[in-house]
N, C-alpha and C positions, 0 to 999 in steps of 0.2 A: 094781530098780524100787521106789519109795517107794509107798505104801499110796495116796497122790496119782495114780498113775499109773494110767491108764486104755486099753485100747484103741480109738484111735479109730472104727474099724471094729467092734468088737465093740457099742458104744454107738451108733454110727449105726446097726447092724441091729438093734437091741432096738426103739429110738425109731420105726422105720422101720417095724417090723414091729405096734407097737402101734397106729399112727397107722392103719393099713391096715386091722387090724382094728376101729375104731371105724368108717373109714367105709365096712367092707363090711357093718356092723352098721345102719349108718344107712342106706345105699343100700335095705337090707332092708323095715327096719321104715317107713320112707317109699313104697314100694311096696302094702308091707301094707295101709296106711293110704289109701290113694290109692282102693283097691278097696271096693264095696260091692253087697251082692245086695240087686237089685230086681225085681220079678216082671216077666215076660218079657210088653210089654203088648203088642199088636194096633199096628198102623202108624195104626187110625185115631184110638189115643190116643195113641199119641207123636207125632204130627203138630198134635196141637188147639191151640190158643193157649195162651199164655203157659208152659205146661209143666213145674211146678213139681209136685215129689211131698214127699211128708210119710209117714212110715212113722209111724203112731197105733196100732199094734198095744197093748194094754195099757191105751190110752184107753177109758173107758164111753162117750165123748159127743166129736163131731169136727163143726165146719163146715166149710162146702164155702160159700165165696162167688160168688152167682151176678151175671153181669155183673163180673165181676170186668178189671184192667187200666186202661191209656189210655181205652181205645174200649170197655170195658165189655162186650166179647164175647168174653170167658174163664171159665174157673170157675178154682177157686181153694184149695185146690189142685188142680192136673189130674187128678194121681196119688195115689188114695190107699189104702195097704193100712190095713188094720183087723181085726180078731178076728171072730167068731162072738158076738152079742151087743151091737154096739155100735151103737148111736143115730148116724143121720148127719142132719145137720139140713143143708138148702139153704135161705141165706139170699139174699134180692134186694136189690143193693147198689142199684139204684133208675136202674141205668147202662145204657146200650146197646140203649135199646128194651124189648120184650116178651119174655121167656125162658119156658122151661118144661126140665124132665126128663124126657125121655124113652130107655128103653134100647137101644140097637142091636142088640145082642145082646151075651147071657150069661146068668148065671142067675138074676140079681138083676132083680126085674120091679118097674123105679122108671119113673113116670107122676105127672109131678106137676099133670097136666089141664090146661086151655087156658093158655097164654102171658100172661104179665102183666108189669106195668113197675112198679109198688109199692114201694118199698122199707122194708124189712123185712119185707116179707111170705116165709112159712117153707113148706118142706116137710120131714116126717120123716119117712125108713124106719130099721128097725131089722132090720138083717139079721141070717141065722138060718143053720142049717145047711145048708138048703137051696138061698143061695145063694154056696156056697164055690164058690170060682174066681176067674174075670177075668170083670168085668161091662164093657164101652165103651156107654157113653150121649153123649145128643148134646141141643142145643137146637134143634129142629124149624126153628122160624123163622130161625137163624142156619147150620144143616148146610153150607151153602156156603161160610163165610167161617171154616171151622174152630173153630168152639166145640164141642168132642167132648173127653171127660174120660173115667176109668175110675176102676173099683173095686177093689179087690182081696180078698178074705175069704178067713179061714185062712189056715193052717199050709202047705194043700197044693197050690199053688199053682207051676206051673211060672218060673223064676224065672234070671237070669241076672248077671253079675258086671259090675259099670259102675265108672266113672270113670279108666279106662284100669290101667298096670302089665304085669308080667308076668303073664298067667293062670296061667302054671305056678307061679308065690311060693307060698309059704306066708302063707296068711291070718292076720294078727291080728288078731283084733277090736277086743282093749283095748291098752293099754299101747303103743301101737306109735309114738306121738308123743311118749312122754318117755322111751324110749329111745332117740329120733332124738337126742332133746335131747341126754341123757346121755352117748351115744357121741360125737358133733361137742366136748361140751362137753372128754370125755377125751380126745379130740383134738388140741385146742387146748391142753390141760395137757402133753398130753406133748412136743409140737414144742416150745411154752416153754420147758420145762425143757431140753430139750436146748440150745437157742440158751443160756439163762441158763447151765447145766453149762459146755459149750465155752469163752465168755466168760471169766467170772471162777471158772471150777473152776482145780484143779490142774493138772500137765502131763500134756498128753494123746499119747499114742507112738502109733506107727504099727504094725501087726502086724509089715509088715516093719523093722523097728527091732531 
């Protein structure tokens, strides 16, 4: 057999086997990626309008748009975790009638006084240690038609795994989208070369040969 000569079965299980492990690598890290912990809110704020969260932990200073949406009876964003320390400012997008901040329960005691239609008109609390947890507030005048938002402050915070995947995976936080990349793209390099090998390589034998 000339140095040209290759097993064809020996090269289709290499190519075969590398191909497989790129995309049991990609499967993975697209999993990984797919998943993220959000704090575990109350049904009456994952039910409030428009429903959008924003993780600002690490931020000094976050708005919260009130009247926010279409019809201007959302806040904005619904969900939002933040640190111990941070300045939350409620602005009046000037939308959907007379709003106000009021808390439903939790430990953060936001009361932003009568209902007004203004816009730009501001409320600010700056929450503290004392109100770590999940705070759900609501807009008095709107409670009916679902304008109910939450808070989140600190670390400690009960908390759960969203955007679907496997919950058993192994979590990556970083890097788990360019190694999707990475692995599909040695994928595609290595079936290549196989088709280009086979093609215009040398002669290729058969094991039983």
């Amino acid at each position: 057999m000339s140095t040209d000569d290759v097993s064809r079965r020996t090269f289709i299980r290499t190519a075969g086997g590398a191909a497989a492990a790129a995309g049991a690598a990609t499967a993975t890290s697209g999993t990984a990626a797919a998943q993220e912990e959000q704090p575990d809110w109350p049904s009456g704020v994952t039910s409030g309008n428009l429903g959008e969260y924003l993780d600002a932990r690490g931020e000094s200073e976050v708005t919260v748009e009130v009247g926010a949406g279409d019809d201007g009876l959302a806040f904005n964003p619904t969900q939002l975790w933040v640190n111990t320390g941070t300045t939350i400012t409620w602005e009046w997008t000037g939308s959907g009638g007379s709003h106000n901040v009021v808390t439903v329960e939790g430990e953060a005691d936001l009361d932003s006084g009568d209902s007004v239609d203004e816009e730009g008109y501001t409320y600010e609390y700056e929450v503290t240690e004392e109100d770590a947890g999940i705070t759900h507030y609501h807009c008095v005048p709107h409670d009916a038609v679902g304008m109910h938002a939450g808070i989140a402050v600190g670390e400690d915070v009960p908390t759960v795994e969203t955007g679907g995947g496997d919950s058993n995976a192994v979590f990556v936080p970083q890097g788990a989208r360019a190694l999707g990349i990475a692995t599909f793209i040695a994928m595609v390099s290595t079936l290549g070369l196989a088709f280009v090998f086979m093609k215009y390589g040398g002669t290729i034998t058969s094991d039983d040969a």
